[in-house]
C-alpha angles and dihedrals in degrees: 000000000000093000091041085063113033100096098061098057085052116136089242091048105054099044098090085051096048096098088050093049093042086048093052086043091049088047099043089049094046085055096044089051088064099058113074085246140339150188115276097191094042098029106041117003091044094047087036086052095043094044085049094040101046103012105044106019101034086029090225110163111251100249083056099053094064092071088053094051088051091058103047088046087053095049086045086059097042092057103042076053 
């Protein structure tokens, strides 16, 4: 999976997307300043990873992605089983 990928998270790759990364982190940690104390792993670097990955990279639509998130979530499951 991690060679199938990698390409995509290239340096070169991930330049043009870099202003909408920077705005959904901006966003993500505005939300987060407002809560007594969070996650950083569940609560920024998980949604920061899915949004690049299907939103940015495989262009899928938000509302879609979450479909995507469930199942992988699911198959993770199914395998530390």
């Amino acid at each position: 999976m991690r060679r199938l990928l990698s390409p995509a998270f290239s340096p070169r790759n991930l330049a043009p997307l870099e202003a909408a990364l920077s705005t959904y982190v901006d966003g993500l940690l505005d939300r987060l300043g407002e809560r007594p104390g969070f996650d950083v792993v569940a609560d920024l670097a998980k949604p920061m990873a899915m949004r690049t990955l299907f939103g940015l990279v495989f262009k899928i639509p938000e509302d879609e992605a979450v479909v995507f998130t469930e199942l992988m979530a699911a198959q993770r499951q199914a395998f530390n089983q």
